[in-house]
C-alpha positions, 0 to 999 in steps of 0.5 A: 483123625486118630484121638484116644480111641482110634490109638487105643484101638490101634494098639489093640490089634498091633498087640493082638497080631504080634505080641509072644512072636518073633520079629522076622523083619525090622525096618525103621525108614527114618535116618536116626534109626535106619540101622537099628535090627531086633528081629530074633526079638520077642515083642512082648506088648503094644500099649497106648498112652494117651495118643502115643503107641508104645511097642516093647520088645524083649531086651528092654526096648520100646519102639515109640509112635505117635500118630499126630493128624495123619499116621496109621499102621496097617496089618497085613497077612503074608502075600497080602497087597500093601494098601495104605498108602504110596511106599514112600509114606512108609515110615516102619516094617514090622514083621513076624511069621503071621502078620506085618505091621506098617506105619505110614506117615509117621510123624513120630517114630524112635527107638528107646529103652523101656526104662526111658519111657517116662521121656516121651510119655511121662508129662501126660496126664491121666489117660481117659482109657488106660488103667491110671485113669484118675478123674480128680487129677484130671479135674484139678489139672484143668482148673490150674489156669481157670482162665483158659479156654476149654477147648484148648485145655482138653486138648492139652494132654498134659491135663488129661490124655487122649483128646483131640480135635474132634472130641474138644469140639463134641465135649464143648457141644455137650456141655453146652459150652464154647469153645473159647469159654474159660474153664473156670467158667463151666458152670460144673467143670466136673462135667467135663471131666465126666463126658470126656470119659464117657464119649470116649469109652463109647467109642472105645471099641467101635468102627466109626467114630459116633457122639450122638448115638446116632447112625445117620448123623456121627457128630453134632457139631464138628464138620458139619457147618454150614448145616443145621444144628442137630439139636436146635437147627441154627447153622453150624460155625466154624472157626479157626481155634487160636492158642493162648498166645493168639496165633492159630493153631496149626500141626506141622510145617506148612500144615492145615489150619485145625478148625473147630466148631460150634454152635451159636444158639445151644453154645454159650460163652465167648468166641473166638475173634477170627469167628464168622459173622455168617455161616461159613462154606461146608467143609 
């Protein structure tokens, strides 16, 4: 599930594999931008922001991203066999002389000018892993609402970016908080900002995604209901996260609810209404 890491780590590799070449080949499958060409164009850098992935071309153009629950882009060698995904899920065909980028699943994909990049990017907040990174910003961004939930508050990037689900979950297990408590509430709310930051810069750089240090069990709590707690042993739970207005939380049309999940013994704070009583079926 691509977070703050993984985009950052994505963006790392596209820019390593195509930044100072010339793009050969330029093919948007998306109707807005079906005709638009800029091979003969030097790409100049790929930056993440927060979750978004920003590619700059020279003549002032940025070719924007967004990975949302199912996007990724691919590199692949000259003759190398396309493997992620069916052609149809192709969604962008980037290509210079050594490598080609391709995005699948692209739920966000559109052309702008690099002057304009405030308009898809500029309500975010501190980015967790680039270089405007502002702990007290942060912090005074999630106290706006003191009354909203933490998990729901991380989540949104307009406080802080880079969060998703996985890392709300992990965040609220660490600070020994649920994921419905008002943020206000936190006992040292600083805390938050504090292992939000330290979570993600630990995977940074790493392959597979870990919170526990652990290299038998990854996470402590997101996935893993029914089983035991890793800390205390009670069964994990899950439930469906519901936004301030009371509806469930869902990504796209017809999508997957988003769960999350927590555990009733080490966790303290409120749940959500649509919570179990009893521990629900893996997941």
């Amino acid at each position: 599930m691509p977070e703050g890491d993984s985009v950052h780590q994505a963006a790392r590799r596209l820019h390593t594999a195509l930044a100072g070449h010339t793009l050969t080949r330029f093919d948007l499958r998306v109707p807005r931008f079906a005709t638009a060409d800029l091979t003969g164009r030097t790409v100049l850098d790929v930056t993440p922001r927060g979750k978004h992935l920003l590619m700059r071309t020279e003549g002032g153009l940025t070719l924007h991203s967004h990975l949302r629950m199912e996007g990724a882009w691919k590199l692949y060698a000259p003759g190398e066999r396309w493997r992620g995904g069916p052609s149809y899920e192709i969604r962008a065909v980037i290509g210079t002389a050594g490598h080609t980028a391709v995005g699948y699943r692209l739920p966000v994909l559109e052309l702008l000018r690099t002057a304009d990049e405030s308009t898809v990017v500029g309500h975010l907040g501190p980015d967790l892993l680039g270089p405007d990174w502002d702990p007290g910003k942060a912090l005074t961004n999630l106290l706006a609402e003191p009354g909203r939930p933490i998990a729901e508050a991380l989540l949104d990037q307009r406080n802080l970016a880079g969060i998703g689900n996985v890392f709300a979950a992990e965040i609220c297990f660490v600070l020994r908080a649920t994921p419905w408590l008002p943020v206000g509430e936190l006992p040292r709310p600083e805390r938050a900002v504090t292992v939000a930051k330290k979570l993600l810069e630990a995977n940074r750089d790493r392959p597979v995604r870990t919170t526990t240090g652990r290299p038998d069990q990854r996470l402590y709590v997101y996935g893993r209901a029914p089983r035991p707690c890793l800390r205390c042993g009670t069964q994990v739970r899950r439930a469906y996260r519901t936004d301030s207005s009371g509806k469930h939380t869902r990504t796209g049309t017809g999508a997957r609810e988003r769960p999350t999940y927590w555990c009733p013994t080490c966790q303290t704070g409120p749940t959500s209404p649509a919570s179990p009583t009893s521990p629900t079926t893996p997941t």
